[in-house]
Each structure stands twice: as C-alpha cells, then as structure tokens.
C-alpha positions as CSV (number, residue, x, y, z in Angstrom):
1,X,100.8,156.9,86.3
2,X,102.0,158.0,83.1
3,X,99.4,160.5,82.4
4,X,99.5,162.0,86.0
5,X,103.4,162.5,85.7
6,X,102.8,163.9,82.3
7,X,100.0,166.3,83.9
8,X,102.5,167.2,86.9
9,X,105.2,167.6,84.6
10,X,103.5,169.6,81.9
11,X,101.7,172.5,85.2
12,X,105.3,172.9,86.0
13,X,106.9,174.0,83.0
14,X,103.5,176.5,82.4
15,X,103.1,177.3,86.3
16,X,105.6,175.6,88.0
17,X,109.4,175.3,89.1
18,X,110.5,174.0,85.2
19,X,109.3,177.8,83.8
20,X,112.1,179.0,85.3
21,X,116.1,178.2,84.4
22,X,116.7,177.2,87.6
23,X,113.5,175.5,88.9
24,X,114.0,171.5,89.8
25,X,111.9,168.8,90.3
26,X,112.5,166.0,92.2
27,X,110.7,162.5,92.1
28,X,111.1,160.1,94.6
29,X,109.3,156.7,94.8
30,X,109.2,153.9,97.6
31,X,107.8,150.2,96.7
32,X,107.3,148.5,99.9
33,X,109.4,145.1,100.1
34,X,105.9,142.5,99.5
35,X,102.7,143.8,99.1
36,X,101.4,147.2,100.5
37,X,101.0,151.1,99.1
38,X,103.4,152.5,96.4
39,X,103.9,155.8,97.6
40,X,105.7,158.9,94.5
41,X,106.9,161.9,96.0
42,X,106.7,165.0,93.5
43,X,108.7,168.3,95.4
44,X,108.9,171.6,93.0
45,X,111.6,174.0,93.7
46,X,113.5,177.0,92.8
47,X,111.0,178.5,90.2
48,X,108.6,181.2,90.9
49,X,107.0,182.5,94.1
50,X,104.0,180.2,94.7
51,X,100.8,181.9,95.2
52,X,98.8,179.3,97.4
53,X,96.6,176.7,96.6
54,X,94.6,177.9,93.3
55,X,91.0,179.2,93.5
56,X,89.8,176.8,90.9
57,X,90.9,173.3,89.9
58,X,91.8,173.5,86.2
59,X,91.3,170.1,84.0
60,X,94.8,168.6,84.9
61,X,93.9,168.7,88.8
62,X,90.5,167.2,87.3
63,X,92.5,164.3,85.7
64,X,94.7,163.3,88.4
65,X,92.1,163.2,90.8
66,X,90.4,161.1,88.5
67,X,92.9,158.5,87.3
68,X,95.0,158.3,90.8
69,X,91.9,158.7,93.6
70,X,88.7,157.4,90.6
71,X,90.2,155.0,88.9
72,X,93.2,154.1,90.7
73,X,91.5,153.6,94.2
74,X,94.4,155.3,95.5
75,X,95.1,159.1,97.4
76,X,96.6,162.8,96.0
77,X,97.9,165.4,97.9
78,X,99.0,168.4,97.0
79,X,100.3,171.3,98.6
80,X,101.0,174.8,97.1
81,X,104.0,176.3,99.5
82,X,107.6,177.1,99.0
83,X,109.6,175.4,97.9
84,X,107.1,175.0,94.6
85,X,104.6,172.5,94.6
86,X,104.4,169.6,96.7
87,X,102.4,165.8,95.9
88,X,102.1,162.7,97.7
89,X,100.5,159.9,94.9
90,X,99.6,156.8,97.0
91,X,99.1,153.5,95.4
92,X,97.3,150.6,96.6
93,X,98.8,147.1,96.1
94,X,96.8,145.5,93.6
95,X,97.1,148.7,90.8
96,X,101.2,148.3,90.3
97,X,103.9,145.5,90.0
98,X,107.4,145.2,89.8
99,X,107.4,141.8,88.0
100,X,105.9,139.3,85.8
101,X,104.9,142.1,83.0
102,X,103.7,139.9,79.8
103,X,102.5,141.1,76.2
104,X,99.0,140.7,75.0
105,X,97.8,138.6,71.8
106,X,96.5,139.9,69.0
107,X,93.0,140.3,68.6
108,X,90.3,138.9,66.9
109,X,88.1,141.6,65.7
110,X,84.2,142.7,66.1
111,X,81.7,142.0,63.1
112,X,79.4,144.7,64.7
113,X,77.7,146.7,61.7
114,X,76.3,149.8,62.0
115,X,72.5,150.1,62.9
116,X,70.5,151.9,59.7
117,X,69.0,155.2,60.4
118,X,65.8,153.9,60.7
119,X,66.3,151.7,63.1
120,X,68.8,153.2,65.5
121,X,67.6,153.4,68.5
122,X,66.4,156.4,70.2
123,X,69.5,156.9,72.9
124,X,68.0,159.6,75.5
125,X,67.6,158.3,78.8
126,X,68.6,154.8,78.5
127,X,71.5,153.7,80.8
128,X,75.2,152.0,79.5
129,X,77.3,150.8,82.5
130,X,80.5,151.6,81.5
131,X,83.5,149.6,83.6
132,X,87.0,150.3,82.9
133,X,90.1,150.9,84.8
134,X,92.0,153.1,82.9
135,X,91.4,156.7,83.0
136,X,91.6,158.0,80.0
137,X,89.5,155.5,78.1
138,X,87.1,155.6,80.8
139,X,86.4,159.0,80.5
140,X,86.7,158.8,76.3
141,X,84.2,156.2,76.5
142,X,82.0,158.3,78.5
143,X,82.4,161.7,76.7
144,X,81.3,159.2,73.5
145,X,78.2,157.5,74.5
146,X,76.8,160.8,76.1
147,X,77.2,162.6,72.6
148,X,75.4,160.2,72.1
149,X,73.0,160.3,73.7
150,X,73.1,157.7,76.1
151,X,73.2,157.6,80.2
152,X,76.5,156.8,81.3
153,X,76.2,154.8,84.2
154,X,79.9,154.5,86.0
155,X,82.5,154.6,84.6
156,X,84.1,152.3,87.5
157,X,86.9,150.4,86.9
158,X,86.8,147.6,89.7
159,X,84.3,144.7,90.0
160,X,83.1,145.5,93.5
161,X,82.1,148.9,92.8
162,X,80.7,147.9,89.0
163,X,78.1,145.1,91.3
164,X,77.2,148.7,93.6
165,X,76.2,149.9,90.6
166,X,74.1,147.0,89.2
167,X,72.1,146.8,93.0
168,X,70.6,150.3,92.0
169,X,68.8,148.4,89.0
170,X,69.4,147.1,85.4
171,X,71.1,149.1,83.0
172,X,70.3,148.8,79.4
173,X,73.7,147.9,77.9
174,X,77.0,147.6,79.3
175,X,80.6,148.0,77.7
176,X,83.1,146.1,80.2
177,X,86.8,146.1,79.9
178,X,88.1,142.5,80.5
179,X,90.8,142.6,82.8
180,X,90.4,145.0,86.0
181,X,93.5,145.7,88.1
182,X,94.6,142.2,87.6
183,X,90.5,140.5,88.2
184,X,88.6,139.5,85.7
185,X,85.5,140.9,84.9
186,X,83.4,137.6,84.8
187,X,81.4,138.6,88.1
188,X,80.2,141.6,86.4
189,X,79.2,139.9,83.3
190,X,77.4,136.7,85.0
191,X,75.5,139.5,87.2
192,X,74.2,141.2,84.1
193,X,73.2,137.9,82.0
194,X,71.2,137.2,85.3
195,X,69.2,140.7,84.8
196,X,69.1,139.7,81.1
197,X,71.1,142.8,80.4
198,X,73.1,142.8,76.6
199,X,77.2,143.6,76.8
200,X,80.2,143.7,75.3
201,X,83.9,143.5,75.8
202,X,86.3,146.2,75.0
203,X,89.7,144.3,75.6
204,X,93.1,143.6,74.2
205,X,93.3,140.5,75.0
206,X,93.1,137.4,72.6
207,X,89.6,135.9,72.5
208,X,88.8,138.2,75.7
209,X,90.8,135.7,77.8
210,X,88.3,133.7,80.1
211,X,85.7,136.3,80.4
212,X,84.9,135.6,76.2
213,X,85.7,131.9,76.9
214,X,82.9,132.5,79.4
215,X,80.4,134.3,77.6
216,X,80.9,133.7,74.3
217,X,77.5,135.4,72.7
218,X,79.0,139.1,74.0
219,X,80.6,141.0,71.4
220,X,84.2,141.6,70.9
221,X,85.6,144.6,70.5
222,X,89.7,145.4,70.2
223,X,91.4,148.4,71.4
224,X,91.5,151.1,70.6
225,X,88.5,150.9,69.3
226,X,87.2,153.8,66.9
227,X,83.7,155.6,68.0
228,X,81.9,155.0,65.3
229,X,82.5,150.8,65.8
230,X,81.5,151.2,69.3
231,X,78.6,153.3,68.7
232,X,77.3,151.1,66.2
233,X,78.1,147.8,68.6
234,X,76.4,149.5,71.3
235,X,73.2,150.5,69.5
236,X,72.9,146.8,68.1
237,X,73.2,145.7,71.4
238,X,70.2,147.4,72.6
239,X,68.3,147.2,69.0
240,X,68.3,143.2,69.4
241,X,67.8,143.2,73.7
C-alpha cells in the first residue's frame, strides 16, 4: 500500500492536483468493524484541468494494477474527471490488519556458492516458479531470473493460485517466499517435492518458520537478497536436480 500511495502521490505532483499551489488531495479510508474489504478513497482537486482518462498506461498505472489487483487480490478504479483524479483501492480481508503486528528474527544465512562457468547451467527455456506476495520483489525477482535467462513461471503470491500453476506441469526450480498473506507456503512446497522439483526459500523469517522446519533440505535464503546469491542458489539448484 505503501508503494501505490507513493505512485498516486508522486502522478499528482508531476500530472496531478499537488503541481499546482492550490491543488488538494484527500485520503479517506474505511476498515470494516470484523473481517471484510478495506476500502482507501484517493479524490484530486483544485489543480489543473484534467484531460480524460490517458491514451496509454504509463509504468505507475502498471504498478498499481500490479501490487493492488496482482498481487494484492484486491480492485483499482480510477477515474479522470473534475475535480482531479479519482481512486477507489479495495482490499480483501486477509491482505491488511489492524492488530497483532510482530517483528521478525534474524536470519540464518544461505551457504549457496556460485556455480563455476563451466558448469552453469544453460538457463534458456527452463521454467522457475516464482511465488511471492509482495510486488515489488515479485517483479525484481522476475526482471532477475529472465536476464537470466530463465522462464519465469508466475510470479503469484498466494498458494491457491501457485498449485494452478503447478497443474500445468513441473517447473524446473522454484523460489517461494515463506509467508503468503498470513498462509504458509508449505502446500506449495510439499506439491513440488511430490513432482521431485528443487526449491528454495526467500524469507525473513528465522529458520523459515515451519515451512524450513518442514523441509529442511531447501535452501535458505534472507532478504533482501542480492542477485548474484540468488542467481548462484538458483543455478545450483537445478545443476544438482
């Protein structure tokens, strides 16, 4: 939610109401009393006349879509009249809480060592299933493995939609984020040692929580984890499958 505020915020001082002196923004948001949708309200006003809806969605309408409707499992609106810019960011119940926030662990860190040159694996074509639920890594982890070389398969960040994935066939590798929206990833991972398919966790929890208590042969990997680490992990993983 961060980053889509930040992306609102950031169109309106280059587009929007806030490149103007007197251009406002108002944010309004309604938790329901148990349970249910989070709904934010984002109303521009007072800035500069607003055109309609653009002809092409730049990379920050790219993002929010992304985080709030890809990764979020949740709905955007938007609406380019006067007053200024107008979005309706729906939430569903099991991406936000209003209690019962706790901090992480440290760490314990991967021993993964880089794959030599001459036996790195070819990458082209073969498929890494790639679940996490936040957008921005999601879509780092992504833009990394393809430069790779690699077939990203995903990324998804909740189980039900990572177990879609896996009825299509066996990847070759997977990189799975441990906790998903508040699940654990454990179906994902018992449903890939069944199809004898390697993986690794990309967490920040301790010990990976239950899912490394649970498969305790995947690697480890803390975040944020740097590209070249994950590169390497990943290549062993499919060097020693």
């Amino acid at each position: 939610m961060s980053l889509s505020l930040h992306e609102l915020a950031t169109n309106a001082v280059k587009h929007g109401a806030l490149s103007s002196a007197a251009g406002q923004v108002e944010v309004i948001w309604s938790p329901p009393e148990v349970g249910g949708t989070l709904c934010l309200w984002w109303q521009e006003s007072d800035g500069p006349a607003v055109p309609g809806e653009p002809e092409h969605s730049g990379f920050g309408t790219v993002l929010l879509r992304q985080v709030i409707e890809g990764q979020l499992g949740g709905t955007i609106d938007m609406h380019w009249d006067d007053p200024g810019l107008a979005c309706l960011i729906s939430l569903p119940d099991d991406t936000w809480q209003a209690s019962g926030v706790s901090e992480t662990a440290a760490l314990r860190q991967s021993s993964a060592q880089p794959v030599p040159p001459s036996e790195r694996t070819e990458a082209s074509g073969q498929r890494v299933l790639v679940v996490e639920d936040e957008a921005l890594t999601a879509l780092a982890l992504q833009s990394l493995l393809e430069s790779a070389g690699y077939a990203v398969l995903g990324p998804v960040g909740r189980v039900e939609d990572a177990l879609d994935l896996l009825r299509s066939g066996p990847p070759d590798a997977a990189v799975l984020d441990v906790n998903l929206f508040g699940a654990t990833v454990d179906p994902v991972a018992f449903a890939l040692e069944a199809m004898g398919v390697p993986f690794l966790f990309c967490t920040g929890y301790q010990g990976g929580g239950t899912a490394g208590a649970h498969h305790p042969k995947a690697p480890m990997l803390g975040k944020p984890v740097n590209a070249n680490t994950l590169l390497a992990a990943v290549d062993n993983l499919i060097v020693r499958a």
